[in-house]
C-alpha positions as CSV (number, residue, x, y, z in Angstrom):
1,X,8.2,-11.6,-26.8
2,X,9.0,-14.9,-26.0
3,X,11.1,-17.5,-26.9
4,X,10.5,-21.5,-27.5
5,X,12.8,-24.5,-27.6
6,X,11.7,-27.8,-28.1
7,X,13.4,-31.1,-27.2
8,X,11.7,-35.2,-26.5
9,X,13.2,-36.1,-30.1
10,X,14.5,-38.7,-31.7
11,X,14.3,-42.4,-33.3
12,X,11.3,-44.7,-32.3
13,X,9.7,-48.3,-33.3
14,X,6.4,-48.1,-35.3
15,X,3.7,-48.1,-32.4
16,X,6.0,-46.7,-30.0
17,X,5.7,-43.4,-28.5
18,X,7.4,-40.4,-27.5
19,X,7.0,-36.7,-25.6
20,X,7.9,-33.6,-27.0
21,X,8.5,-30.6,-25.1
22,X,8.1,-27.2,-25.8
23,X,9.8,-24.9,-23.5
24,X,8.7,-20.8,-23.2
25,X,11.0,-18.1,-21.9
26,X,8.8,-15.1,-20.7
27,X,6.0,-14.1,-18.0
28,X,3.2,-13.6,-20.9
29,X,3.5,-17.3,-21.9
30,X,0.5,-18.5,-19.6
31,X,-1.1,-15.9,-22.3
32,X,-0.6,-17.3,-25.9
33,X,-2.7,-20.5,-27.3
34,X,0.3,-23.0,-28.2
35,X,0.3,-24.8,-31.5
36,X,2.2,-27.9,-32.6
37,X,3.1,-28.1,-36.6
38,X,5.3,-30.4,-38.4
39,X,7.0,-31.0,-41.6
40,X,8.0,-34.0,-43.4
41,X,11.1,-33.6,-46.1
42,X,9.6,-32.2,-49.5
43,X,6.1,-31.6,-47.8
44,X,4.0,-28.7,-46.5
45,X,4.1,-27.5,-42.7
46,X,1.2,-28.9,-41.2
47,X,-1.3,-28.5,-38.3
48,X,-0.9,-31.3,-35.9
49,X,-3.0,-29.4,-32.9
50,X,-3.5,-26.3,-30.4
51,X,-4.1,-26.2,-26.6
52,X,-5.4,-23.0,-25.0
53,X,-4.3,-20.6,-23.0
54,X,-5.7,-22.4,-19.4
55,X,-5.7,-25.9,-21.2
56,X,-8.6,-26.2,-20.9
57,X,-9.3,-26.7,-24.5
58,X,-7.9,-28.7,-27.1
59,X,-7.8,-29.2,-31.0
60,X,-5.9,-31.9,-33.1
61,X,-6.0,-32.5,-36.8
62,X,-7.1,-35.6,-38.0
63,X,-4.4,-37.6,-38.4
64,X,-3.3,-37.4,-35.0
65,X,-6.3,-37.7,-33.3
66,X,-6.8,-40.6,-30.8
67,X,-3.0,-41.0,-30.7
68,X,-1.9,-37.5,-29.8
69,X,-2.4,-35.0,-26.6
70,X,-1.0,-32.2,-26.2
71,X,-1.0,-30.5,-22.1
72,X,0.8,-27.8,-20.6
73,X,1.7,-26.7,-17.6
74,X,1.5,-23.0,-17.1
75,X,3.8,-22.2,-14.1
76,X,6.6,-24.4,-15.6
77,X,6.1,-22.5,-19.2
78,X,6.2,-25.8,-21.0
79,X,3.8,-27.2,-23.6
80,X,4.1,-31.2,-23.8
81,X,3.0,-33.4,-26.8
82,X,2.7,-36.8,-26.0
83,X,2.6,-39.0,-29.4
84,X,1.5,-42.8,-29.3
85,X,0.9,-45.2,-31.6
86,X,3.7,-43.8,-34.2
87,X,3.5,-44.6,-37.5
88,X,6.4,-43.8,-39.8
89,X,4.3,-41.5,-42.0
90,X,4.2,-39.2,-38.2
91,X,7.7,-38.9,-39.3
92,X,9.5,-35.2,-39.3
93,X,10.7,-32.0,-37.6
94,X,7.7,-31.0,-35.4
95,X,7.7,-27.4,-34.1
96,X,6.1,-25.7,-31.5
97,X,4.4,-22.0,-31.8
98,X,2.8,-19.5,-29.9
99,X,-0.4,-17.9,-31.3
100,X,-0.7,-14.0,-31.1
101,X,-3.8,-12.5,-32.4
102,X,-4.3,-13.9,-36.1
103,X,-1.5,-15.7,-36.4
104,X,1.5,-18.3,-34.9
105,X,3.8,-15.5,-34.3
106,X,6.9,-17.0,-32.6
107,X,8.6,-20.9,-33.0
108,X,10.7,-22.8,-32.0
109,X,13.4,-24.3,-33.8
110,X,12.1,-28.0,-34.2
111,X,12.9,-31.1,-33.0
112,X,13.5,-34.1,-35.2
113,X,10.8,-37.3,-34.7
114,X,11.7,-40.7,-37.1
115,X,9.3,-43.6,-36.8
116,X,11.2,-46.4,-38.2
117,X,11.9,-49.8,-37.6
């Protein structure tokens, strides 16, 4: 099992930026693709991106490509995802999860991200 907090949140300027983190309790967590969701108030969860297990790989929906990366670093058990260029509609609780066979089986419990001027 592991465990995931994230932190880097808070209250930014339109075209500003910011870093979330996303950090893993647990030897197995060099093991899991890491996902990053969010959700906006009255909207749907949604898919912002994935990283693989090495890092080697990456995956971002749409409407963050170009402005968002996500890394990690393994041996520190932390999953980073560095947002620039934030517009206020990048706006709510963004989450990180860890990806077991079929599915994001463990989270974190959010961190708040408000793009306004």
């Amino acid at each position: 099992q592991v465990q995931l907090v994230e932190s880097g949140g808070g209250l930014v300027q339109p075209g500003g930026s910011l870093r979330l983190s996303c950090a893993g309790s647990g030897r197995a967590f060099s093991s899991y693709p890491m996902g990053w969701f969010r959700q906006a108030p009255g909207k749907e969860r949604e898919f912002v991106g994935r990283i693989s297990q090495s890092g080697g790989s990456t995956y971002y929906a749409d409407s963050v490509k170009g402005r968002f990366t996500i890394s990690r670093d393994n041996a520190k058990r932390t999953v980073y995802l560095q947002m620039n260029s934030l517009k206020p509609e990048d706006t709510a609780v963004y989450y990180c999860a860890a990806r077991l066979v079929t599915t994001y089986g463990y989270w974190g419990q959010g961190t708040q991200v408000t793009v306004s001027s």
